[in-house]
matplotlib code that plots the C-alpha trace (Angstrom):
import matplotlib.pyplot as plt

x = [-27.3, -24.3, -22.8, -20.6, -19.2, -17.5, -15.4, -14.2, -11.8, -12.3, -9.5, -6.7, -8.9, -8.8, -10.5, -11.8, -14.4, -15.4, -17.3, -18.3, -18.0, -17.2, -18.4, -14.7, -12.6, -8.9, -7.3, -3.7, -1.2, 1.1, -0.3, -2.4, -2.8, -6.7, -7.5, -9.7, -11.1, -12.1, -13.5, -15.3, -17.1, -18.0, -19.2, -21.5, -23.3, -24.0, -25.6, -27.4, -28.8, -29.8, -31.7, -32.9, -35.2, -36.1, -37.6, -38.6, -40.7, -42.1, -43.6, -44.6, -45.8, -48.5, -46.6, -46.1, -44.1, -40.9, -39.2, -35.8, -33.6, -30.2, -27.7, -24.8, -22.5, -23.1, -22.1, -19.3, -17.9, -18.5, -16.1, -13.5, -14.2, -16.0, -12.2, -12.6, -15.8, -14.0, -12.5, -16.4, -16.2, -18.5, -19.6, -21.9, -23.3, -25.7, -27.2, -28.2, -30.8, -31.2, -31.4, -34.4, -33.8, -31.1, -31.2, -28.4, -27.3, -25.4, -23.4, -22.0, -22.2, -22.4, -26.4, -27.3, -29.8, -31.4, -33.4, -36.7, -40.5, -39.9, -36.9, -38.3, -36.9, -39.8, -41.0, -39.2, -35.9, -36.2, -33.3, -31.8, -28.2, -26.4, -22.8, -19.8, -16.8, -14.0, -11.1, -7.5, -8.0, -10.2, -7.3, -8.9, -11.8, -10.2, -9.4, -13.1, -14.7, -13.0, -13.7, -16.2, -18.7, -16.1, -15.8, -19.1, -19.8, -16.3, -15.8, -13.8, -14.8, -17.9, -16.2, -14.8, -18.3, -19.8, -17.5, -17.6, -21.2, -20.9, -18.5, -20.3, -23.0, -20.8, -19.9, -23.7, -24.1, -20.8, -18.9, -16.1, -14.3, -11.1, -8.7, -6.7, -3.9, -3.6, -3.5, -5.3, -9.4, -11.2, -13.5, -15.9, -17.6, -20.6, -19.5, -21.2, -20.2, -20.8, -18.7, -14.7, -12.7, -10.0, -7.5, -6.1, -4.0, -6.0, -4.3, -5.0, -1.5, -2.3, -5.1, -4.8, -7.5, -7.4, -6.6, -3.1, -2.6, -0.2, -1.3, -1.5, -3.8, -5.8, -6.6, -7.0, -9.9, -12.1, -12.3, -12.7, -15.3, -17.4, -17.1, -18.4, -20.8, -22.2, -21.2, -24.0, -25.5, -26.8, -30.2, -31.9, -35.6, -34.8, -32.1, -34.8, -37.9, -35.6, -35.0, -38.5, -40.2, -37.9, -38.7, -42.5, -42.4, -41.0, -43.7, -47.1, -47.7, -47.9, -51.6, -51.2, -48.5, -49.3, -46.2, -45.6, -43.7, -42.5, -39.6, -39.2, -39.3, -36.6, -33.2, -30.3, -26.4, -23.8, -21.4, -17.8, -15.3, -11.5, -9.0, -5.3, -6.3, -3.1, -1.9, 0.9, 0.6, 4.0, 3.4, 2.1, 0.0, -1.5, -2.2, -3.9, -6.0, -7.4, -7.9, -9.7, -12.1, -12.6, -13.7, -16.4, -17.5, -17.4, -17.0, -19.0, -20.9, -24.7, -25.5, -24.6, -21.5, -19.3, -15.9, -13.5, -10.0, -7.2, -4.0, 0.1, 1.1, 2.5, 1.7, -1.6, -1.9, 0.3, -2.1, -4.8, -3.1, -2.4, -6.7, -7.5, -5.5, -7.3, -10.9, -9.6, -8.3, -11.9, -9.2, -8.8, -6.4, -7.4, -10.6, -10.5, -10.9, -11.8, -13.5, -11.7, -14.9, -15.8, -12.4, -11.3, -7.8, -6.8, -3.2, -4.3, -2.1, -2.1, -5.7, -6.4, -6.5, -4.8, -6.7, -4.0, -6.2, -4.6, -8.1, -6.4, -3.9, -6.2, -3.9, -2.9, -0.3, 2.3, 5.0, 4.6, 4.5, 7.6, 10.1, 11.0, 12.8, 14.3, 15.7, 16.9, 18.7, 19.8, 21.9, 22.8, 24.6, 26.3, 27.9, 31.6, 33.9, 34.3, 30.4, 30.4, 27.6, 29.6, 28.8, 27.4]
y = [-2.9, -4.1, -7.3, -9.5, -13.0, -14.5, -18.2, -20.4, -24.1, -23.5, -25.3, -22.9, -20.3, -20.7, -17.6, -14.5, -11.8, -8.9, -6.8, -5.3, -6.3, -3.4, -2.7, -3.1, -5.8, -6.5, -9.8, -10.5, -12.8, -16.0, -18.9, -21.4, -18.5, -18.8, -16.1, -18.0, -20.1, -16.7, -15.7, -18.9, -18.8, -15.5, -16.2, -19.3, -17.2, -14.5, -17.0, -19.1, -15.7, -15.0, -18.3, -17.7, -14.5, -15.9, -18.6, -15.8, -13.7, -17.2, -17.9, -14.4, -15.3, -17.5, -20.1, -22.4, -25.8, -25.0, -25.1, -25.9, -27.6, -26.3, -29.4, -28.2, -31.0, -30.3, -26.5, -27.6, -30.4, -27.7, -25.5, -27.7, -27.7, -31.5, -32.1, -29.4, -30.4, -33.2, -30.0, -28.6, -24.9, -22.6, -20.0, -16.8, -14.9, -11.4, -9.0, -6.0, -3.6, -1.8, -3.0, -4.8, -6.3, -8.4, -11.8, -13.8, -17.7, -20.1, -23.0, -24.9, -28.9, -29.4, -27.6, -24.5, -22.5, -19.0, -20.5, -21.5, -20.2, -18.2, -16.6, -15.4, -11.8, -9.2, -7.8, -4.3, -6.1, -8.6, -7.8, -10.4, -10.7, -11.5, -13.7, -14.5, -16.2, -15.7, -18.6, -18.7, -21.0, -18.4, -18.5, -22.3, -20.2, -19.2, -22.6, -24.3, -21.7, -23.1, -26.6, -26.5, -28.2, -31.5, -31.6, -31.8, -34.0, -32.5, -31.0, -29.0, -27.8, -26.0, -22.6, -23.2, -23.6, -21.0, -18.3, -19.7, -19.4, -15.9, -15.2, -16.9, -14.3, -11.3, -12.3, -12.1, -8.6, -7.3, -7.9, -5.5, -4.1, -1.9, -3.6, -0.2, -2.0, -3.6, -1.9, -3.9, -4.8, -7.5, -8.8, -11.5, -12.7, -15.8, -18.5, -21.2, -23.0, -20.5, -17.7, -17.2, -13.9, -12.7, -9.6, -7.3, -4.0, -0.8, -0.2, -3.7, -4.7, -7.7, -10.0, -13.7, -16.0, -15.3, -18.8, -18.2, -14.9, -14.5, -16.3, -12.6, -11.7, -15.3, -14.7, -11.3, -11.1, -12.6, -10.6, -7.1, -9.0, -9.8, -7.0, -4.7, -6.4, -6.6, -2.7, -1.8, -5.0, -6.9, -7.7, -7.8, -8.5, -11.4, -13.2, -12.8, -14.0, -16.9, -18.0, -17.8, -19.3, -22.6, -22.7, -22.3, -24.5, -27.3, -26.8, -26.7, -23.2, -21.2, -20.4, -19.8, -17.3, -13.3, -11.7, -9.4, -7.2, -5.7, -6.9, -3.5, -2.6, -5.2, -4.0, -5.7, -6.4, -7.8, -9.2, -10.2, -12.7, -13.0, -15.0, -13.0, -10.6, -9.8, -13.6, -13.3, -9.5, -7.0, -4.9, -1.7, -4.1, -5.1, -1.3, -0.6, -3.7, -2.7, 0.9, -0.9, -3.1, -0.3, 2.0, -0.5, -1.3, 1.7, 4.6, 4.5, 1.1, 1.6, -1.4, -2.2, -3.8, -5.0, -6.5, -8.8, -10.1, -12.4, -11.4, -11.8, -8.3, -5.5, -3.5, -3.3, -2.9, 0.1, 1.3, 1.9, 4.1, 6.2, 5.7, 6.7, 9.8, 10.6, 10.4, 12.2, 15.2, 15.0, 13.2, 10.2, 7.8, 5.8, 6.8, 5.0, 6.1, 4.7, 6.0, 5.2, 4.5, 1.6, 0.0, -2.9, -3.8, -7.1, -9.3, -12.9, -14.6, -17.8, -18.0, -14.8, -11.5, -7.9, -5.0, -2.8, 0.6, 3.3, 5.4, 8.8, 8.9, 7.7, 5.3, 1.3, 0.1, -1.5, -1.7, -5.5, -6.1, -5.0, -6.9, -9.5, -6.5, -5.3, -8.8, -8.9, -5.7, -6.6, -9.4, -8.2, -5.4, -7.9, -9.9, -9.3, -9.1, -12.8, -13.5, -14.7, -13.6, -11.2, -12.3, -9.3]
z = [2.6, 4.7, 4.3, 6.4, 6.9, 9.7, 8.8, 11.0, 10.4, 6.8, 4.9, 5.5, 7.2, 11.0, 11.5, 9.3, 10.1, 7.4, 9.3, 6.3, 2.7, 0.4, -2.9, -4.1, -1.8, -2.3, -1.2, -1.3, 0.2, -0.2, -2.4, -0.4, 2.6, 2.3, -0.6, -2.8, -0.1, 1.6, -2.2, -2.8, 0.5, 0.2, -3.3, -2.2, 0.7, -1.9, -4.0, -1.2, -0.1, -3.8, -3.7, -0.3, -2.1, -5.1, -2.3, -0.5, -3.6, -4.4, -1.1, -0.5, -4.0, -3.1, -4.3, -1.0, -2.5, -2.6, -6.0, -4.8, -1.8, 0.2, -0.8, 1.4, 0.1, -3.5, -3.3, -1.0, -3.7, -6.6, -4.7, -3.7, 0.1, 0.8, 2.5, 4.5, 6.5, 8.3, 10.7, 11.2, 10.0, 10.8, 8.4, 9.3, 6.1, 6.7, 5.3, 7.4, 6.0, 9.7, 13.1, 12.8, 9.1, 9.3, 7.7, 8.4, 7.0, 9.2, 8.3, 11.1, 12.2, 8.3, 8.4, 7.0, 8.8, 8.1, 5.1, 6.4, 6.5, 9.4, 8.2, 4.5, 3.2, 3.9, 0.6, 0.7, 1.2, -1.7, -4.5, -7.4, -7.8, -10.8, -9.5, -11.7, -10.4, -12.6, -11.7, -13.0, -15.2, -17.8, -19.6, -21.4, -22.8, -25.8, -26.9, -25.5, -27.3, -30.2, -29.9, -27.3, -30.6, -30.5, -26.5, -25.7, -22.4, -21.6, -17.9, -16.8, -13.4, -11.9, -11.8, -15.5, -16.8, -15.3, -16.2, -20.1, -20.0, -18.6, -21.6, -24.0, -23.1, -23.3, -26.8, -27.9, -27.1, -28.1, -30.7, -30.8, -27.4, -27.6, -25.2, -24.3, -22.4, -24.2, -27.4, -29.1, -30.4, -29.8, -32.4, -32.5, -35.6, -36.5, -39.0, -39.4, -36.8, -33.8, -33.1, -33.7, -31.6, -33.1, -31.7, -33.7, -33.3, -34.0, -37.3, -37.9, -39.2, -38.1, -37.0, -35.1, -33.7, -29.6, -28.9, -30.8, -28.5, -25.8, -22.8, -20.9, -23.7, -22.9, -19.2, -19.7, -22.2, -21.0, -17.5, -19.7, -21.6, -18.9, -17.3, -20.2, -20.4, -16.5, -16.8, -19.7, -21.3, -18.8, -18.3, -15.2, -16.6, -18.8, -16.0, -13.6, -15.3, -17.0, -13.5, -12.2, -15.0, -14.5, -10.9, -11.5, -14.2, -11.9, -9.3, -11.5, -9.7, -12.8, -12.1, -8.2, -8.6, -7.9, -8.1, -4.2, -6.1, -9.5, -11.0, -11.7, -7.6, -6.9, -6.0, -8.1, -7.8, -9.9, -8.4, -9.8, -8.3, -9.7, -8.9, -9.9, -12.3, -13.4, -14.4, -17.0, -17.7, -17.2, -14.0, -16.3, -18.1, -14.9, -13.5, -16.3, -16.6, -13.2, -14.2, -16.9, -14.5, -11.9, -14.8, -16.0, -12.8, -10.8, -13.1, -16.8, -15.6, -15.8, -13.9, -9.6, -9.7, -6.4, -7.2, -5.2, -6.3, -5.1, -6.0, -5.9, -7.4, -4.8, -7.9, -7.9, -4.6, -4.8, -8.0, -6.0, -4.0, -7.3, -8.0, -4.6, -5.0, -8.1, -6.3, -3.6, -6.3, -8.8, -11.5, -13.2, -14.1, -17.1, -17.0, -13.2, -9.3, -6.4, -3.7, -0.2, 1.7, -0.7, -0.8, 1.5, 1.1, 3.2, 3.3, 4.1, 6.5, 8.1, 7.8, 8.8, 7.6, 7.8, 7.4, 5.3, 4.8, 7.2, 7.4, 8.9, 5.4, 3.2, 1.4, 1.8, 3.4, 1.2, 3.6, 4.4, 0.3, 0.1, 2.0, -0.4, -2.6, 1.0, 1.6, -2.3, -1.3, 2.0, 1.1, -2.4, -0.2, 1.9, -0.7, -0.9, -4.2, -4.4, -4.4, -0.2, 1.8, 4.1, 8.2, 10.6]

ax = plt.figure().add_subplot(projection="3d")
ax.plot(x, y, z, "-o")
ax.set_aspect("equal")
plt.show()
């Protein structure tokens, strides 16, 4: 299955095209260049196509009232984008199985198309996805989890929610998790109120409720949380049936519905979306976080995963340099490798992107990520005894 996506007057995007999306996609560049918008958008298509063949399974289902519309403005809003219609952007989403299965969504003069009768998944190309969007501001979970009992009716943001739900399900199925960088365990326990996490070192000389942790420790938690549990715990059969069941419920179709294929049959994806992995975590702290994600996801995961992350840090760019070398050589790093042909490393600038993978070396190009140290340098060499920038 290939994916692409091709944006256009999108906010700060003026024009990006991913030929291909790959199972692990890298994003970095200056704040408000267009790296979460590109992450968001790619985000919603995933999960309009998801919708698109559950709609699909149903028809092909004999179930022929549609259980659900496309509200374009409401997916907009929950992302943040309803200012950005006014400049008419035009989005193209697909999925290519082979030359003649390719299904492909279009947003453009504020209508989606792709999603009708005549353009329903055919049966061998139906699959569920599992999507989790993982924003910058995880770092409240601690604290809603908490108190979420005496905020109720509280919002906090589409993205917020979904992601606490997401962690609220993680913590069901597991309730310790060694945090290796860490060094320390997480541990979540029932009282009678709901549930409690509390962090501790491994020799437990000391123990402290995670919303009294380090904000590092905060935003990073819940990622590895999450993603353990997408890796192993996950499952497909009740997600799926969960979803069906409300959408056959809502259409009086129970009886009419014989299922076109196994659940079993289906192909399935997780998918995980983060916004700057690495906020307020010291540059080893952040290698080895994303030794820690690629491990789960790519490595001892038992489950599909594809990844995509936004981030600031020249270091973990430069990481997977050291993880791509380890693939390449039948090591690992951490327990972590990546694969070059599944890796898509791009620098968003000025709405568009950089494609910084130099394919004959095998390695990413970091030379652009490091110029602000070279200007540091520059001048720092050109300062004179009494502190005066010295003139060329």
């Amino acid at each position: 299955m290939k994916e692409s996506i091709h944006i256009k007057n999108l906010g700060p995007i003026q024009d990006i095209l991913i030929e291909e999306i790959k199972p692990l996609t890298v994003l970095i560049g200056e704040s408000g260049s267009g790296k979460s918008t590109l992450m968001k958008t790619i985000a919603l298509f995933r999960w309009l196509y998801k919708m698109h063949n559950i709609r699909s399974y149903l028809k092909r289902s004999k179930v022929s009232k549609s259980p659900f519309r496309f509200r374009m403005e409401t997916y907009f809003k929950n992302c943040g984008f309803e200012e950005y219609l006014k400049n008419n952007p035009e989005i193209t989403y697909s999925v290519e199985f082979s030359e003649n299965r390719k299904y492909v969504l279009r947003f453009a003069k504020n209508r989606l198309t792709g999603t009708s009768d005549k353009d329903l998944v055919q049966t061998q190309d139906l699959y569920y996805n599992k999507l989790s969007f993982i924003p910058e501001t995880r770092n409240i979970i601690p604290l809603w989890a908490e108190r979420g009992a005496s905020l109720t009716g509280g919002y906090l943001g589409f993205y917020f929610h979904e992601v606490y739900n997401d962690f609220d399900l993680a913590s069901e199925s597991i309730k310790e998790l060694d945090i290796n960088y860490l060094k320390l365990k997480l541990s979540v326990k029932k009282v009678q109120s709901g549930k409690k996490y509390f962090i501790y070192s491994p020799n437990k000389e000391y123990e402290l409720s995670l919303k009294n942790s380090s904000s590092g420790t905060q935003n990073a938690i819940p990622l590895t949380l999450i993603a353990e549990h997408f890796s192993k715990n996950f499952n497909f059969e009740e997600a799926f049936n969960k979803s069906l069941l409300n959408y056959l419920s809502k259409t009086d179709n129970l009886t009419d519905f014989k299922p076109v294929k196994n659940l079993g049959d289906i192909k399935k994806k997780l998918f995980i979306h983060i916004e700057e992995p690495e906020l307020s975590l010291f540059p080893e702290a952040q290698c080895e976080l994303i030794s820690d994600l690629i491990s789960k996801c790519f490595v001892s995961n038992l489950n599909t995963i594809n990844v995509i992350f936004s981030t600031h840090s020249p270091y973990i760019i430069n990481h997977l340099n050291l993880l791509i070398k380890a693939n390449d050589t039948k090591q690992l790093v951490n327990a972590a490798r990546v694969e070059f042909e599944n890796l898509a490393v791009y620098q968003v600038v000025e709405g568009k992107i950089e494609d910084l993978l130099v394919k004959n070396q095998r390695v990413v190009n970091t030379n652009s990520l490091s110029d602000t140290i070279n200007n540091i340098y520059d001048k720092y060499n050109q300062l004179d005894k009494n502190g005066r920038l010295v003139e060329n």
